[in-house]
MARKOLDREN-419523 format. One record per residue (C-alpha): residue in three letters; x, y, z; residue number from 1. Coordinates in steps of 0.02 Angstrom, whole numbers, plus 50000, padded with zeros to 5 digits. Example, Ala and Ser with C-alpha at 12.3 -4.5 7.8 and 13.67 -1.06 7.14 Angstrom:
residues 2
{atom 'ALA'; {50615; 49775; 50390}; 1};
{atom 'SER'; {50684; 49947; 50357}; 2};
This chain:
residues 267
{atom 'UNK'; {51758; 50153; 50157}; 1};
{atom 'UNK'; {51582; 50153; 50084}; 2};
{atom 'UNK'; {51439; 50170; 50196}; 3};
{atom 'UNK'; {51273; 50178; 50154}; 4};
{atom 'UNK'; {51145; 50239; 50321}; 5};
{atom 'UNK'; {50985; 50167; 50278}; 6};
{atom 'UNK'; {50888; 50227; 50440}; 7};
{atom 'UNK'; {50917; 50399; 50461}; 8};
{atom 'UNK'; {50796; 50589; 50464}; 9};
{atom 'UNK'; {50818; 50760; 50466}; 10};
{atom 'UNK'; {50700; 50804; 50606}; 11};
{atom 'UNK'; {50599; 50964; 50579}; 12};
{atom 'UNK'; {50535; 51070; 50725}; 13};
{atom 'UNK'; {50383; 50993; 50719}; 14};
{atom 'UNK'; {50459; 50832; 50732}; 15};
{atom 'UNK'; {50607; 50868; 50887}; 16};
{atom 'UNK'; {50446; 50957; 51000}; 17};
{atom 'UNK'; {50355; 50781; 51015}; 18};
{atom 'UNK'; {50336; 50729; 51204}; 19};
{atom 'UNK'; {50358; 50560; 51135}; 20};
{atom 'UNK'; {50569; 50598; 51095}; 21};
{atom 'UNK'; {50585; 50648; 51290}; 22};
{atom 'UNK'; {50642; 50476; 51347}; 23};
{atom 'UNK'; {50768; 50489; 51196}; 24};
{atom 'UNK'; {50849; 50649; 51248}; 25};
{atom 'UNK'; {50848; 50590; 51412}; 26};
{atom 'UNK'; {50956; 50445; 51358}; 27};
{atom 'UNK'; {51048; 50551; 51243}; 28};
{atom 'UNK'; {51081; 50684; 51371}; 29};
{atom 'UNK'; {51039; 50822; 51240}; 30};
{atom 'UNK'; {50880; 50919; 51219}; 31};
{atom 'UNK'; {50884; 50950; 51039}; 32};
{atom 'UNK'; {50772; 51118; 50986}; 33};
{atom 'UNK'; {50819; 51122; 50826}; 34};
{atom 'UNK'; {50945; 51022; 50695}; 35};
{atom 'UNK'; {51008; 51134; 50554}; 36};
{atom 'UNK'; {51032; 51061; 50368}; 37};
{atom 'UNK'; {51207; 51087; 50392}; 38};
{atom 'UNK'; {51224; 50982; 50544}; 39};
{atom 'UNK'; {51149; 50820; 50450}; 40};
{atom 'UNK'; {51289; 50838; 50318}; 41};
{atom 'UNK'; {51417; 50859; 50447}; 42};
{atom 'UNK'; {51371; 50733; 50531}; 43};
{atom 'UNK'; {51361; 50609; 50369}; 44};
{atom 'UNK'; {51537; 50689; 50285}; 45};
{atom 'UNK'; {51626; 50684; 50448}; 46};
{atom 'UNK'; {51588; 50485; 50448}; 47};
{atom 'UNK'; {51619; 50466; 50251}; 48};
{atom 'UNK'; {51427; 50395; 50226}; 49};
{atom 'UNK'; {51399; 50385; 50065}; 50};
{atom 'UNK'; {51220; 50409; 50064}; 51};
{atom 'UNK'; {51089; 50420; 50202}; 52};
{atom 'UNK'; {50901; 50356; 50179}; 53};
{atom 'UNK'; {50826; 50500; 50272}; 54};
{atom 'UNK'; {50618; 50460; 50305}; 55};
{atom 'UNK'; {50464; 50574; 50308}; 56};
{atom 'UNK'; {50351; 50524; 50457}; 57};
{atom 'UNK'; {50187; 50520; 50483}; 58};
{atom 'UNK'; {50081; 50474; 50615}; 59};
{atom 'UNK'; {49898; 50525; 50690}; 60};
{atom 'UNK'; {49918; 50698; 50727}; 61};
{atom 'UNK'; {50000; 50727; 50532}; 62};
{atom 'UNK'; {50155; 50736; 50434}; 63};
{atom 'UNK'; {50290; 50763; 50577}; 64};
{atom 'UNK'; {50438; 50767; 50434}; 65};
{atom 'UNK'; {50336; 50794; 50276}; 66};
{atom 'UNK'; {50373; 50697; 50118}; 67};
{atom 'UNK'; {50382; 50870; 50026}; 68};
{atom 'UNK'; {50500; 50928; 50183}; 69};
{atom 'UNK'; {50607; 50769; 50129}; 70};
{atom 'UNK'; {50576; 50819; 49957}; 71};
{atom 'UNK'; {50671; 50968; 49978}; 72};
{atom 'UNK'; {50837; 50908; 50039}; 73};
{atom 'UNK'; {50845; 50756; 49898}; 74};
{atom 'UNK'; {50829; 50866; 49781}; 75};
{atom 'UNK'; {50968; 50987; 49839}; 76};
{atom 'UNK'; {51083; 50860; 49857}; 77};
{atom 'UNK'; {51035; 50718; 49757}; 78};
{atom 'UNK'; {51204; 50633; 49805}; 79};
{atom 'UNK'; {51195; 50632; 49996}; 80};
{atom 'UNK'; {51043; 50596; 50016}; 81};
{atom 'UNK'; {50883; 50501; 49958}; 82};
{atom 'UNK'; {50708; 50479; 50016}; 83};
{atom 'UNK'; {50585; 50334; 50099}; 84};
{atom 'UNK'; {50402; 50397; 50078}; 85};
{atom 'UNK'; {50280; 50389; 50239}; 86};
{atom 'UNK'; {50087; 50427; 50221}; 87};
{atom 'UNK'; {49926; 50424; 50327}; 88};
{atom 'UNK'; {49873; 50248; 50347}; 89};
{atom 'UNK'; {49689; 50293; 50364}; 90};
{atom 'UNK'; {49651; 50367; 50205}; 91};
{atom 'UNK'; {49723; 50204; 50095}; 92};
{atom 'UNK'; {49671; 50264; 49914}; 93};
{atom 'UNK'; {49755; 50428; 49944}; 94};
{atom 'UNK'; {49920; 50336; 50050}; 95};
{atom 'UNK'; {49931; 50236; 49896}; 96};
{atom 'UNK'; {49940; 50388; 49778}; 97};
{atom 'UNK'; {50060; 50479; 49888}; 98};
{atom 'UNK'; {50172; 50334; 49894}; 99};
{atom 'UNK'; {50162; 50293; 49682}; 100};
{atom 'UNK'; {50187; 50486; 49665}; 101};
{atom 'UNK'; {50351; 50503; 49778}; 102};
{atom 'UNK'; {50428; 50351; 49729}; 103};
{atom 'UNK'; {50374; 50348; 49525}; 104};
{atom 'UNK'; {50390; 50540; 49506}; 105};
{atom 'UNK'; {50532; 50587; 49634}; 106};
{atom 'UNK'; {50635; 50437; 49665}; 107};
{atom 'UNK'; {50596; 50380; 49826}; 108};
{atom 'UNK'; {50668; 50224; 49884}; 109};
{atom 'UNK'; {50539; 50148; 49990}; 110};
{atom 'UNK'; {50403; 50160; 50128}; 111};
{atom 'UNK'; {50438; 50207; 50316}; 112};
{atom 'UNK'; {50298; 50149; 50439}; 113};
{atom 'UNK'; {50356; 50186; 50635}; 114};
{atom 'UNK'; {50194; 50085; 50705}; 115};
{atom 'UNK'; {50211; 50142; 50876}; 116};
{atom 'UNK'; {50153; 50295; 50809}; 117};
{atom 'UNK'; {49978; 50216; 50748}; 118};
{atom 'UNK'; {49988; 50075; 50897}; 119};
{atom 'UNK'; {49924; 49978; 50747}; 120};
{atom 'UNK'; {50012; 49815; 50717}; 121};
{atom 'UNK'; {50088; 49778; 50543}; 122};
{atom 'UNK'; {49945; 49658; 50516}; 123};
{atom 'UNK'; {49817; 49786; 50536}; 124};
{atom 'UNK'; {49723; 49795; 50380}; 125};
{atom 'UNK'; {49753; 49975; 50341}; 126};
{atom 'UNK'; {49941; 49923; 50297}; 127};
{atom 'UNK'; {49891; 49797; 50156}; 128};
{atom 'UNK'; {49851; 49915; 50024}; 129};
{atom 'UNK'; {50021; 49991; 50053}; 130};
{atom 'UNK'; {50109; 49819; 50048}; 131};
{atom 'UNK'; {50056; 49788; 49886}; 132};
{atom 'UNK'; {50084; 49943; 49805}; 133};
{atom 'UNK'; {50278; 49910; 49872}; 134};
{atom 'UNK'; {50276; 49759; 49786}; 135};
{atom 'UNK'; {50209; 49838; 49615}; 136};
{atom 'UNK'; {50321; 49959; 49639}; 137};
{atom 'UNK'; {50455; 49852; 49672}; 138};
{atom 'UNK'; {50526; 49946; 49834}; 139};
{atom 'UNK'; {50538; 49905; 50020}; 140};
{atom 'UNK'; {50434; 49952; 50164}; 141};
{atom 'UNK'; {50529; 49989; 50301}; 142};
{atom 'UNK'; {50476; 49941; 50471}; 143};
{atom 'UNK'; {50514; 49967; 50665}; 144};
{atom 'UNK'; {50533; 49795; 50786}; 145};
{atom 'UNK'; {50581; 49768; 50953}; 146};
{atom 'UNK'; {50586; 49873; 51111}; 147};
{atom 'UNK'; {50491; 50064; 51080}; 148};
{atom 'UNK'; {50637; 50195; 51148}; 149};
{atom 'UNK'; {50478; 50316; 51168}; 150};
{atom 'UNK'; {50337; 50301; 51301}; 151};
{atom 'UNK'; {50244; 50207; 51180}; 152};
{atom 'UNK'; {50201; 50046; 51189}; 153};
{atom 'UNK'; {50312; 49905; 51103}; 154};
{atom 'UNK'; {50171; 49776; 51062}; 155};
{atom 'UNK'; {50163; 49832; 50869}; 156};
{atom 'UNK'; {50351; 49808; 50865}; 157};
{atom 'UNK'; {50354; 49628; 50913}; 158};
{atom 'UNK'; {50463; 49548; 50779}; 159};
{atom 'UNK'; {50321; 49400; 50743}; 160};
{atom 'UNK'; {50185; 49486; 50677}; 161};
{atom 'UNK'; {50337; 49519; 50524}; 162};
{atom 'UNK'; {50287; 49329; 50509}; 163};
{atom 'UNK'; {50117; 49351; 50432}; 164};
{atom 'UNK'; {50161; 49487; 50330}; 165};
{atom 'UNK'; {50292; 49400; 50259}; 166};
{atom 'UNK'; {50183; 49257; 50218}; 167};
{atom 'UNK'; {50044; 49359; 50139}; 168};
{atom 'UNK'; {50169; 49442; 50028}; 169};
{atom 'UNK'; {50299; 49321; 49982}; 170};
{atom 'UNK'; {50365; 49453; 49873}; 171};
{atom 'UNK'; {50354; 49616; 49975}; 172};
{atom 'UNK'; {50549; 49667; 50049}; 173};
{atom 'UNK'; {50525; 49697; 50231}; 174};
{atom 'UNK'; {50677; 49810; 50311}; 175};
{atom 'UNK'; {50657; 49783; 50504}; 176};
{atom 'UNK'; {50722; 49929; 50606}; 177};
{atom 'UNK'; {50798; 49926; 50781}; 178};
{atom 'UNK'; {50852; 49743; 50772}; 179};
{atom 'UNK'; {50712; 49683; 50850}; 180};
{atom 'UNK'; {50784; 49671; 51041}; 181};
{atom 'UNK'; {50737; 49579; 51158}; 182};
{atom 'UNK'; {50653; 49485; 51023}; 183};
{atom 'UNK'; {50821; 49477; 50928}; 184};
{atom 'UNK'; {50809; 49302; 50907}; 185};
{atom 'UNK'; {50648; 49268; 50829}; 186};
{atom 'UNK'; {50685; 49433; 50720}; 187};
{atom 'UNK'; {50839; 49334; 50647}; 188};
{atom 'UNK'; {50718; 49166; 50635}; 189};
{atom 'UNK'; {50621; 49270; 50522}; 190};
{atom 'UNK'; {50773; 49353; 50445}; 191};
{atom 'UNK'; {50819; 49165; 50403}; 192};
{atom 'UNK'; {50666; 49078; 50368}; 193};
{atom 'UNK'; {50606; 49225; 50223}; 194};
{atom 'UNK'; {50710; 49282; 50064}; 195};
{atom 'UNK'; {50641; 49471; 50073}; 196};
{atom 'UNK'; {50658; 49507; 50259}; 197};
{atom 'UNK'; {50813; 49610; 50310}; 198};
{atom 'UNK'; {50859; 49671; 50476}; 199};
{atom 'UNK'; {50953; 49852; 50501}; 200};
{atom 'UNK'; {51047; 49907; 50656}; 201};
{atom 'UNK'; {50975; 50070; 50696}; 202};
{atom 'UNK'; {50940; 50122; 50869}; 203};
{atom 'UNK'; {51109; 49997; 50930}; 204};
{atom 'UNK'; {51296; 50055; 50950}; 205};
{atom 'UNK'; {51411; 49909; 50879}; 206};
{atom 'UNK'; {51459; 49865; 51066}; 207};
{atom 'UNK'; {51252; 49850; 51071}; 208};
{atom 'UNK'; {51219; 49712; 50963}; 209};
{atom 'UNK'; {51154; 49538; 51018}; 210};
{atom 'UNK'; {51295; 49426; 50980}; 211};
{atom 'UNK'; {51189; 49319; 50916}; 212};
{atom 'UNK'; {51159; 49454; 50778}; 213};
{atom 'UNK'; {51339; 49462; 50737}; 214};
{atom 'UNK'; {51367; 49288; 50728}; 215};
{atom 'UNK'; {51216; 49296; 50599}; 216};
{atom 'UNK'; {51293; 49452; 50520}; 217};
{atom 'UNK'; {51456; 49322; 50504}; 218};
{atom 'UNK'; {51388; 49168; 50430}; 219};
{atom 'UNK'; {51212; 49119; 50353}; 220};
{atom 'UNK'; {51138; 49297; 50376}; 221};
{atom 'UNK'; {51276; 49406; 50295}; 222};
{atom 'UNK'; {51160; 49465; 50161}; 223};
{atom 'UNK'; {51023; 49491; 50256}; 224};
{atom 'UNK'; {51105; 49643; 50376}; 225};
{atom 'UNK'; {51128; 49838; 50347}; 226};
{atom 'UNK'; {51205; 49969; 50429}; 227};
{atom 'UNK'; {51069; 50118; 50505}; 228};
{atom 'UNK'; {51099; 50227; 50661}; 229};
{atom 'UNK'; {50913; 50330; 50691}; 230};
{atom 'UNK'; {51019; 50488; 50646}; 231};
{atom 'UNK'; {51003; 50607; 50766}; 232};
{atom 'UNK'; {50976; 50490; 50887}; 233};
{atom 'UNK'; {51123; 50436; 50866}; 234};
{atom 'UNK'; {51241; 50490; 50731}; 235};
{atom 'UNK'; {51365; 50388; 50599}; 236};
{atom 'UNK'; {51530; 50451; 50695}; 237};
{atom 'UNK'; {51462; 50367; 50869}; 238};
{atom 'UNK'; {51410; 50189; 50781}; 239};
{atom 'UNK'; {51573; 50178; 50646}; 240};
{atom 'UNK'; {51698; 50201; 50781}; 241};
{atom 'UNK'; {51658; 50047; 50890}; 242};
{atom 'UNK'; {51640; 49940; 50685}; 243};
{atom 'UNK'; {51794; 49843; 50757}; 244};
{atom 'UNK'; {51724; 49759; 50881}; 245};
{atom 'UNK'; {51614; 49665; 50782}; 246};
{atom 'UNK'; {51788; 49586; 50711}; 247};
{atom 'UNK'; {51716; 49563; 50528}; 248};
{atom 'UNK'; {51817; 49507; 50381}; 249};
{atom 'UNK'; {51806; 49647; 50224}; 250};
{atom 'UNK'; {51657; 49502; 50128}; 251};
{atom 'UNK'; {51548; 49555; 50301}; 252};
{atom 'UNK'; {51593; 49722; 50306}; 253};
{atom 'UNK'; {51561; 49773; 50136}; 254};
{atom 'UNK'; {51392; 49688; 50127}; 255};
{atom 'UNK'; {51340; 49756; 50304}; 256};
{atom 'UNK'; {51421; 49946; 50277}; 257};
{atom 'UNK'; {51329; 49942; 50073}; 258};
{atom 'UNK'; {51318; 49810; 49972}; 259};
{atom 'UNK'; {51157; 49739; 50058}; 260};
{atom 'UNK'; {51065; 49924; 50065}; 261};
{atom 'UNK'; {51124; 49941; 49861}; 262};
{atom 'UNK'; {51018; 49794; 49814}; 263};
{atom 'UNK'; {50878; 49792; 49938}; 264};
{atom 'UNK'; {50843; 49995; 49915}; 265};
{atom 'UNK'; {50905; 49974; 49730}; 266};
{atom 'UNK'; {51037; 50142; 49740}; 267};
């Protein structure tokens, strides 16, 4: 089985001491310190993924998982793994370079924006330049929607400001994180109504998703779905092993698992 994660990080130190993770390990039942290199690639062999998108983030206080950080592990294993680019939205000539550099020079598949972190909505003006430097570039950004797991607030996730995005830049591919719950429904409304937005499941166990999502997943929206699982949140092994009771044929499956993330991310 091919699988292809396209939400996933290797959390650095930096990254794992945030107060804003506390809820998650809470949930999680695990205070995570520190995550090894070798545990990622467990955790991705052990579940036969293919390849895992693994982001940089960045947010107001600086690069919590640096794109050179990311960088790194690419590099060393150009076959597990490849990058999505995240840069400081308030310095926009030098968040454009950093995103041309990373994705023109290093191979970078896209552009990660987690807005909770800014509490900036994806219509906020300091997001355009970006948006159209995806689209020259011809890559996705990738974006969060729905409920905020942190003790953040979940305004900038609200699946319709996607909407005016998506109509300023008919040709920009949105990837929407996190499935958009409770707001499921207008996320797949979007999902439908514009050619370049995609949802992916990260965040969500298979016994998790809206059925209203897998019935989209099923029928008119079965190119419009990929597999993610917010690695380490939760990991491939956890999310694969409950794939049955979503009760797709092998056409669903093999779009949702890679052949969706292949074209959109353009592996």
């Amino acid at each position: 089985m091919t699988v292809i994660d396209v939400w996933a990080q290797h959390p650095t130190e930096r990254f794992l001491a945030e107060p804003f993770l506390d809820t998650l390990k809470r949930w999680m039942g695990q205070d995570f310190k520190e995550v090894p290199l070798e545990w990622t690639m467990m955790a991705m062999e052990s579940a036969n993924v293919t390849k895992a998108l693994i982001a940089a983030w960045y947010g107001p206080k600086g690069a919590l998982i640096s794109n050179e950080e990311v960088l790194e592990i690419t590099s060393a294993h150009p076959d597990r793994f490849s990058g999505l680019v995240s840069v400081d939205l308030r310095n926009p000539v030098e968040a454009v370079q950093e995103l041309h550099k990373y994705v023109s020079e290093h191979d970078f598949k896209g552009l990660r924006i987690v807005q909770w972190l800014w509490e900036l909505p994806c219509t906020h003006p300091l997001y355009y330049p970006l948006y159209a430097a995806c689209v020259d570039l011809d890559v996705p950004v990738c974006l969060q929607v729905g409920l905020t797991g942190p003790l953040r607030s979940s305004e900038s996730g609200r699946p319709v400001h996607i909407e005016r995005v998506a109509l300023d830049f008919p040709d920009l591919k949105i990837v929407c994180g996190h499935i958009g719950y409770p707001w499921h429904n207008e996320m797949i409304a979007f999902a439908t109504k514009f050619q370049n937005v995609y949802i992916d499941t990260s965040a969500y166990k298979p016994k998790r998703y809206p059925q209203e999502l897998v019935s989209f997943m099923k029928t008119h929206g079965k190119n419009k779905v990929m597999f993610g699982t917010n690695y380490p949140m939760l990991t491939p092994e956890a999310c694969l092993k409950e794939l049955d009771l979503l009760e797709m044929d092998d056409e669903v499956s093999e779009l949702f698992l890679y052949k969706n993330a292949e074209k959109v991310f353009k592996l």
